[in-house]
Biopython code that builds the backbone (N, CA, C, O; Angstrom):
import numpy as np
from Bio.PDB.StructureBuilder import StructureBuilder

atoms = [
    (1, "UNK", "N", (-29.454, -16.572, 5.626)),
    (1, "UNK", "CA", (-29.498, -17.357, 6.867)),
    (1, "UNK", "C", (-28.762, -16.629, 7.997)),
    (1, "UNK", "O", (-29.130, -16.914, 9.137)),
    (2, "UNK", "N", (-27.692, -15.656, 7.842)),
    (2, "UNK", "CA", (-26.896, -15.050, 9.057)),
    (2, "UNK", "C", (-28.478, -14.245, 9.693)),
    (2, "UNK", "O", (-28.992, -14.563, 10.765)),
    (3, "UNK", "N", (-28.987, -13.272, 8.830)),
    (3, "UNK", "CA", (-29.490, -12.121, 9.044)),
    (3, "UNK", "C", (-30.108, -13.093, 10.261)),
    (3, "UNK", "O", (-29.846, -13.062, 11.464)),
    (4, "UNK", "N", (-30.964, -13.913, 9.567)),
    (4, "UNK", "CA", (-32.100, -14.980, 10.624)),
    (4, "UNK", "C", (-31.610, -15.001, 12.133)),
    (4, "UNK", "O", (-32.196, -14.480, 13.081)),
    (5, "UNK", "N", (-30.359, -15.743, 12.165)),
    (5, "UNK", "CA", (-29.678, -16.921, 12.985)),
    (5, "UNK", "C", (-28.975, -15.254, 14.030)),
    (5, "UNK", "O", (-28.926, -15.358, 15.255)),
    (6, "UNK", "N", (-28.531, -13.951, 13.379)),
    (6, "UNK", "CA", (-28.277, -13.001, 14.104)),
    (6, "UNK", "C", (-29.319, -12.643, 14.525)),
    (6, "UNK", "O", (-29.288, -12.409, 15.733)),
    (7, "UNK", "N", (-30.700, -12.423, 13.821)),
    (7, "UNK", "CA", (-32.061, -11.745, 14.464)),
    (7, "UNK", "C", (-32.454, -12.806, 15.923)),
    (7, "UNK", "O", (-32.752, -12.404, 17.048)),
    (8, "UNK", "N", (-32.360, -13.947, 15.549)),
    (8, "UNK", "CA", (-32.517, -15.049, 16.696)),
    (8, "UNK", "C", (-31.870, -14.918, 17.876)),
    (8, "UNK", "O", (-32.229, -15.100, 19.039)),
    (9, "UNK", "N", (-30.696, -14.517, 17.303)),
    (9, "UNK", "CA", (-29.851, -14.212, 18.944)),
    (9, "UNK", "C", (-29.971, -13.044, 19.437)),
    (9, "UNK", "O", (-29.756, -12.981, 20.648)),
    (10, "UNK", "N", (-30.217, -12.180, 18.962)),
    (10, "UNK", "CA", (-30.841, -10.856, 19.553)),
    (10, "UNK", "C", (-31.854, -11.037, 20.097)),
    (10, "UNK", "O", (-32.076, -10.439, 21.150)),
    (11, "UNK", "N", (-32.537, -11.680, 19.698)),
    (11, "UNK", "CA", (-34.084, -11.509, 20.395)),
    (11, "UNK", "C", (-34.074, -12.615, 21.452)),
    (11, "UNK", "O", (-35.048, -12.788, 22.185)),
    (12, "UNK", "N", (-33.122, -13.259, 21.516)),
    (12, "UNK", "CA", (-33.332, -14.292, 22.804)),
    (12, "UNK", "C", (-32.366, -13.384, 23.895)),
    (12, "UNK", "O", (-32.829, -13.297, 25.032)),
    (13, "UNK", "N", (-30.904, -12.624, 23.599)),
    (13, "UNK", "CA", (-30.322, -11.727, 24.285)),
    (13, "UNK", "C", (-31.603, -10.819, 24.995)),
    (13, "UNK", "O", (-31.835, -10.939, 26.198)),
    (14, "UNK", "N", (-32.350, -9.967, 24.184)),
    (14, "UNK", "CA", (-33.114, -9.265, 24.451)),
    (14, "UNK", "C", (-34.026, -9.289, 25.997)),
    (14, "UNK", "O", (-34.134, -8.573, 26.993)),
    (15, "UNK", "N", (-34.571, -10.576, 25.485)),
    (15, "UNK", "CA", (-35.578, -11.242, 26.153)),
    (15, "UNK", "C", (-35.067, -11.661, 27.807)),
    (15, "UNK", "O", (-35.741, -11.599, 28.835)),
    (16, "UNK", "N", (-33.621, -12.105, 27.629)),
    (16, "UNK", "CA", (-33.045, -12.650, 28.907)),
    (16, "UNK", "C", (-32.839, -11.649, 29.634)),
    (16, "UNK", "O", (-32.948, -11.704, 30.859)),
    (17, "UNK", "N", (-32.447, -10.376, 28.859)),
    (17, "UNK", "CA", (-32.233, -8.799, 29.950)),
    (17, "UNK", "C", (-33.073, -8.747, 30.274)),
    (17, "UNK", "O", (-33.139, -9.007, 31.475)),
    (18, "UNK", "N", (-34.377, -8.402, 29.600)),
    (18, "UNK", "CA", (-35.514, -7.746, 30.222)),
    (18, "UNK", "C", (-35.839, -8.854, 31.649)),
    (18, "UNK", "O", (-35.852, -8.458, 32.815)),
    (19, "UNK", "N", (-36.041, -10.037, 31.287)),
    (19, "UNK", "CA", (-36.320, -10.986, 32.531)),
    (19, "UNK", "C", (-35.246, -10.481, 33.740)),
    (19, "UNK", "O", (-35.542, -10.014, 34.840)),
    (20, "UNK", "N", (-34.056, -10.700, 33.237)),
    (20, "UNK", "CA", (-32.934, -10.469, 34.669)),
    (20, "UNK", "C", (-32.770, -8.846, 34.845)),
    (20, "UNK", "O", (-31.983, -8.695, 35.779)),
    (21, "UNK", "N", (-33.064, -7.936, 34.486)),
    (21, "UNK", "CA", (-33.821, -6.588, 34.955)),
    (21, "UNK", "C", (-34.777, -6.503, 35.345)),
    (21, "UNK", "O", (-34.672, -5.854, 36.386)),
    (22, "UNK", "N", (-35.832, -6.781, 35.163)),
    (22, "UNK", "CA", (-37.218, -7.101, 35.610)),
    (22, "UNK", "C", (-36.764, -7.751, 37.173)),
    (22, "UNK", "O", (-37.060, -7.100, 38.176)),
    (23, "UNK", "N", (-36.117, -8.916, 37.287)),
    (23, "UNK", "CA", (-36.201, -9.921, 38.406)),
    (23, "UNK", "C", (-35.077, -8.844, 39.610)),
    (23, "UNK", "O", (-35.279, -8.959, 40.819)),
    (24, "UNK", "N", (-34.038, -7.938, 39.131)),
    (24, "UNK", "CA", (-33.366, -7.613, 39.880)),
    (24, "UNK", "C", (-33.736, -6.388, 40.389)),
    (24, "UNK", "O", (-33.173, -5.951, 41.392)),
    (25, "UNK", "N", (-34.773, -5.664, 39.725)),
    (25, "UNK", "CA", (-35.393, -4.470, 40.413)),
    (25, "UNK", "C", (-36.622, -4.861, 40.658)),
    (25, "UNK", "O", (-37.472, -4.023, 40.962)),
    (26, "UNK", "N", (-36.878, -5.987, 40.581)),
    (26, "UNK", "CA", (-37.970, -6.098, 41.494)),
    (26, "UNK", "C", (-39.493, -5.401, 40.330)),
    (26, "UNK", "O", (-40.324, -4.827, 41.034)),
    (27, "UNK", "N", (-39.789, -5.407, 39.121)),
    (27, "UNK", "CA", (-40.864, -5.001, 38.323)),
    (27, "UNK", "C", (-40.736, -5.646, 37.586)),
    (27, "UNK", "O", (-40.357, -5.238, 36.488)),
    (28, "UNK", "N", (-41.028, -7.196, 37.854)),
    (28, "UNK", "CA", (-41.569, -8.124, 36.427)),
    (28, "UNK", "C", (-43.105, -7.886, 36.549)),
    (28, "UNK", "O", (-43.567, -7.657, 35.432)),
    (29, "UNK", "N", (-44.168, -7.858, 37.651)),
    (29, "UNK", "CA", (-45.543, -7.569, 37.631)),
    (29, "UNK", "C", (-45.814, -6.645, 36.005)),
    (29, "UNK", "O", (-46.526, -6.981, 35.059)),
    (30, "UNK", "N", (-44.911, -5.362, 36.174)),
    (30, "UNK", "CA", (-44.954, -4.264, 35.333)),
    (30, "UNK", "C", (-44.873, -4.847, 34.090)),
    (30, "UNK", "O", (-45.898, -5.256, 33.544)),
    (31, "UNK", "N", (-43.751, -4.942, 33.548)),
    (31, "UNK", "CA", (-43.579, -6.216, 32.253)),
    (31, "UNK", "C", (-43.939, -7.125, 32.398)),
    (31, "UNK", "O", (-44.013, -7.549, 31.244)),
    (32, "UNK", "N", (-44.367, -8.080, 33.191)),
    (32, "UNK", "CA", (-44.574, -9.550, 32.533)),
    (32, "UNK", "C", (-45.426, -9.938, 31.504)),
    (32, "UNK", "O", (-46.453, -9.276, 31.653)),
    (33, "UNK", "N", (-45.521, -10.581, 30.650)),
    (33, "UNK", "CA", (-45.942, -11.172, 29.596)),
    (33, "UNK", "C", (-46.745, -12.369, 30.240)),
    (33, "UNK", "O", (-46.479, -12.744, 31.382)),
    (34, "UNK", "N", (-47.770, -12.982, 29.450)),
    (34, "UNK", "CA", (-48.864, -14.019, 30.110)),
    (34, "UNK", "C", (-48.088, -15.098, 30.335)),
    (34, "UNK", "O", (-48.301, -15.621, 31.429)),
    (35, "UNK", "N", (-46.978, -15.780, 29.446)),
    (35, "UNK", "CA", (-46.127, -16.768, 29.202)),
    (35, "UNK", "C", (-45.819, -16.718, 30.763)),
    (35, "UNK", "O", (-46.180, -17.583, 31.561)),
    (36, "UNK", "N", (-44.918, -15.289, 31.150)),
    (36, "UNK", "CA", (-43.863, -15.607, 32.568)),
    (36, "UNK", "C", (-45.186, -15.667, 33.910)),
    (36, "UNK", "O", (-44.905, -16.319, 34.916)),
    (37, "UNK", "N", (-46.102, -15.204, 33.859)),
    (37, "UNK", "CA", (-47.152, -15.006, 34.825)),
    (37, "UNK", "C", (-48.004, -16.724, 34.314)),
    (37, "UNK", "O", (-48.790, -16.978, 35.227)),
    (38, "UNK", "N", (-48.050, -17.543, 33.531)),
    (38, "UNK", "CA", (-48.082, -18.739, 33.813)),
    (38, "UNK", "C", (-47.079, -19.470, 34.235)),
    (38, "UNK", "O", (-47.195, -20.341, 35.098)),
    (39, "UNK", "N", (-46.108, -19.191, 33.702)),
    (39, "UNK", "CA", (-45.074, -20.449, 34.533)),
    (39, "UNK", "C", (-44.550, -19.555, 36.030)),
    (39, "UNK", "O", (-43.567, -20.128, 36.500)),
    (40, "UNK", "N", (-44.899, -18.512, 36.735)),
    (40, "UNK", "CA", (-45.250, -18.028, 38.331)),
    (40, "UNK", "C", (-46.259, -19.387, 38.602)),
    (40, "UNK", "O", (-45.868, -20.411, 39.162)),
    (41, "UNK", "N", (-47.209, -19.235, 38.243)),
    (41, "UNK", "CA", (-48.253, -20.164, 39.301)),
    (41, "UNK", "C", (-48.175, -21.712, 39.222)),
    (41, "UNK", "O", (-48.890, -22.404, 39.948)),
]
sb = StructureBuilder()
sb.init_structure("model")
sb.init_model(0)
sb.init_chain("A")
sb.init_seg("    ")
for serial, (resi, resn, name, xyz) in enumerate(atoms, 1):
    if name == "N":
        sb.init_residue(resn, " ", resi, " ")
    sb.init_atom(name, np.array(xyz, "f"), 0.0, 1.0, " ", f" {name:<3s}", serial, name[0])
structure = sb.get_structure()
């Protein structure tokens, strides 16, 4: 259950950089995923 509950928090860490890098240089177009380009419109 750690391995899980550590893989979980990595990948939500992960996920929040790429968004707040993406949003602060200005290239989420470049990365975005369909998920963040639906909740845009």
């Amino acid at each position: 259950m750690r391995y899980i509950f550590i893989l979980l928090i990595a990948s939500v860490l992960s996920i929040l950089a790429f968004k707040y890098s993406n949003n602060s240089l200005g290239g989420g177009e470049l990365m975005a995923s369909p998920m963040d380009v639906s909740q845009e419109t």
